[in-house]
N, C-alpha and C positions, 0 to 999 in steps of 0.2 A: 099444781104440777110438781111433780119430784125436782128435787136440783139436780138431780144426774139425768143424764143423754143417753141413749144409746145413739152408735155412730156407725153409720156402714158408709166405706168408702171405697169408690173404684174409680182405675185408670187404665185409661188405652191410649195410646200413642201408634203413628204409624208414619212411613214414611211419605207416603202418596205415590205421586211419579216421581219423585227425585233420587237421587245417587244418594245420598244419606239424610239424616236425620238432624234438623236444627234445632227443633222441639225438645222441653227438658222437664218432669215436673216430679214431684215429690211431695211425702208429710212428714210430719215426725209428733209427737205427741209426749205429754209430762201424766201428772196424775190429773190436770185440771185443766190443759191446752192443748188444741191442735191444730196448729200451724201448717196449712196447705200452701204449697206454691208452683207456679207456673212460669215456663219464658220458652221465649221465640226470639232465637239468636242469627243474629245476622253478619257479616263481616267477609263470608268468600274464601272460600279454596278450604273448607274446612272450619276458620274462625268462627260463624255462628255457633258450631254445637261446641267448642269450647267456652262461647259465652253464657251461652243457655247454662249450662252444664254447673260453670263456676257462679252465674247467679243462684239458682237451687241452693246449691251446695252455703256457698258463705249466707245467704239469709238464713237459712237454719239453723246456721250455725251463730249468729248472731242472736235470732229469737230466742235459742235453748237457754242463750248463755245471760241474754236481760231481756224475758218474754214483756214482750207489748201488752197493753190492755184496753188501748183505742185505737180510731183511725188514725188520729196524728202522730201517734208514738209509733203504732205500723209504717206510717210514712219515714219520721225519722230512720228506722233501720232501712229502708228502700235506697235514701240518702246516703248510709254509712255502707251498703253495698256495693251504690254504685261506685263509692268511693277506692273501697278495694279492688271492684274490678276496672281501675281508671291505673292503677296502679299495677296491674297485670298487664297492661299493654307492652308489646314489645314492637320497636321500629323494625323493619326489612322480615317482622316475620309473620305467621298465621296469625297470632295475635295483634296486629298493628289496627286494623281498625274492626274491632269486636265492638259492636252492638247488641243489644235485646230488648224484647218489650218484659213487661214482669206481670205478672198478677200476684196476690197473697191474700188468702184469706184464714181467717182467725177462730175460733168456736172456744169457748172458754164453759168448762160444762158445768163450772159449779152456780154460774150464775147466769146461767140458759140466754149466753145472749155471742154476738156475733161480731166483726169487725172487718176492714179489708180494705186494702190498699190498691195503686196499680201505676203504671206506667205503660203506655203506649197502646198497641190495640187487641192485648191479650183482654180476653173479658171474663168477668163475673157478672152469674144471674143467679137470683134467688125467686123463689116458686114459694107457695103457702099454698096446700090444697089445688098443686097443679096449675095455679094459676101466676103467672110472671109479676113481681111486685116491684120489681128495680134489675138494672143490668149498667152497669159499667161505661161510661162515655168514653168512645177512641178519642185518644191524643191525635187524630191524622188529620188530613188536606181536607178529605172529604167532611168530615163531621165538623171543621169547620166553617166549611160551605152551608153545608146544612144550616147549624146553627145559624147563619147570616144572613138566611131566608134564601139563598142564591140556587140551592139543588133541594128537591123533592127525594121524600124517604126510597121512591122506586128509582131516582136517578143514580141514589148514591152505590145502589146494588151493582157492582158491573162496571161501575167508573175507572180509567185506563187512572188515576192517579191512587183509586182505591187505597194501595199499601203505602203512599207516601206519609211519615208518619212527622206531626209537629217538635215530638220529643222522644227518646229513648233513653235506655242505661247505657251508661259509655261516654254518654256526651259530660260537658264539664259540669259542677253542682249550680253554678246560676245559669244554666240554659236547663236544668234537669228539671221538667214538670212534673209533681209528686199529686196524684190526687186519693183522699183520704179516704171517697164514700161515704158513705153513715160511717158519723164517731162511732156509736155503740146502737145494735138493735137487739131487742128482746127475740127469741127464737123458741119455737115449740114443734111437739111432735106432729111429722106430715111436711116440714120442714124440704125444700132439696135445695143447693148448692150445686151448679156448675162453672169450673174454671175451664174456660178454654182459648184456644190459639186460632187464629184469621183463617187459618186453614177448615177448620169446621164452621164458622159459623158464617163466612162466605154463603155458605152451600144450604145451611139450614137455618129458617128466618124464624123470628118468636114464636106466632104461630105453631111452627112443625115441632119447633122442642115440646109446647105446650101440650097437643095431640098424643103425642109419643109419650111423655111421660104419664100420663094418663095411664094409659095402657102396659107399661111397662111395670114388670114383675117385680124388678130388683136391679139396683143400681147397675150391675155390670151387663144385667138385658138392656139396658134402656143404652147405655153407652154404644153397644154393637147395635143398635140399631139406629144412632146416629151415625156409626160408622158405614153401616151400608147405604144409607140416603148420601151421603158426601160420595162415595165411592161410583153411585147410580150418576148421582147430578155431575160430580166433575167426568164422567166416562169420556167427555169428547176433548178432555186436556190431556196427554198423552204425558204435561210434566205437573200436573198439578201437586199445591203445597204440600207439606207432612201437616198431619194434623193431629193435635192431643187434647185430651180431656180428661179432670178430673170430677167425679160427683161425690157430695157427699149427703146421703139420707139421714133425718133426725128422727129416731123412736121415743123410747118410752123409758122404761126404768134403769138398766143398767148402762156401765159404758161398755159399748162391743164395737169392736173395729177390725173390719174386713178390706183386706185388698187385693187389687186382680191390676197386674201386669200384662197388658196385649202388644207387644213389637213386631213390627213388619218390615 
């Protein structure tokens, strides 16, 4: 296989039923990396989407400036994030208690291989040939429970503690739970990458991404058509979450990179 990638990448974000948008993601790319990321910011009266907002922003800004090239060095910049955004807090104002979850993931194309980090219960899932190979464990209550043999994979769907989450960004660096994923995986064409926020994958279970992608023409189809299943299934929440997602498709010889902006 070539050392070069080509790279199609799309994003939609939407608000759901809510009065604004807490959701935040973004890439950025060098000659040899690209650095995707995702957050779902929490804090009230407006502070989540400044959290969201300033994690995007300073991990980028961080990657550009000393890119990572595993899961643990991704993690460390997760770390010096949330450092800064620990540091943005301000008492008596929107910023006073700013939380998020993060995702980030990595593609390094000269040596066709992968990486990605996360904090809390934004996820990543990777696909080979349509078919789901790994996906991202929530930091929450519930996949706790899971994991402890206490709740069944149908119980945890729907659980009234669902979004209670064990760690986020925000919180101090020895309560911060950084999980690395695969250090490094090898990556080839046929490749998909989804990063997305609780609000989407609430609503659509492996299964359905699996199905859909299949069928789906090209990254930004497959996105709108996970945006109409979340929009079908939540119809009967009248405030359901905002919900965003990034894909990204691996081709064949060149590097090409496409993106698509959907705000609602």
């Amino acid at each position: 296989m070539s050392h070069q990638l080509a790279l199609e990448v799309a994003l939609l974000s939407d608000r759901g039923g809510r009065d604004y948008n807490e959701d935040a993601c973004g890439h950025w790319r060098s000659d040899s990396q690209l650095c995707c990321v995702l957050a779902d910011g929490a804090g009230g009266h407006g502070g989540g989407d400044i959290a969201s907002k300033l994690i995007v922003r300073e991990l980028i800004g961080l990657f550009a400036h000393k890119p990572s090239q595993d899961g643990p060095a991704l993690g460390e910049l997760l770390r010096q994030t949330n450092e800064l955004m620990c540091q943005q807090k301000a008492p008596g104002t929107i910023r006073q208690d700013m939380h998020s979850t993060v995702v980030s993931l990595v593609i390094d194309f000269n040596r066709a291989s992968a990486h990605w980090a996360h904090v809390g219960d934004s996820r990543l899932y990777w696909f080979r040939h349509g078919i789901l190979q790994q996906r991202t464990k929530d930091h929450s209550l519930v996949q706790s429970l899971f994991d402890a043999g206490m709740l069944t994979q149908e119980q945890m769907q729907g659980h009234p503690q669902r979004s209670e989450l064990r760690t986020a960004m925000g919180l101090p660096d020895e309560s911060l739970e950084v999980d690395n994923g695969a250090s490094l995986i090898g990556i080839e064409a046929g490749d998909v990458f989804l990063l997305c926020s609780d609000g989407l994958w609430e609503y659509v279970d492996d299964s359905l991404l699996e199905r859909s992608l299949t069928i789906a023409a090209e990254p930004a189809a497959w996105l709108d058509s996970l945006a109409l299943e979340v929009k079908r299934l939540a119809g009967h929440k009248s405030s359901h979450d905002n919900f965003t997602a990034l894909t990204v498709w691996v081709g064949g010889q060149t590097i090409v990179q496409e993106s698509r902006h959907a705000y609602a």
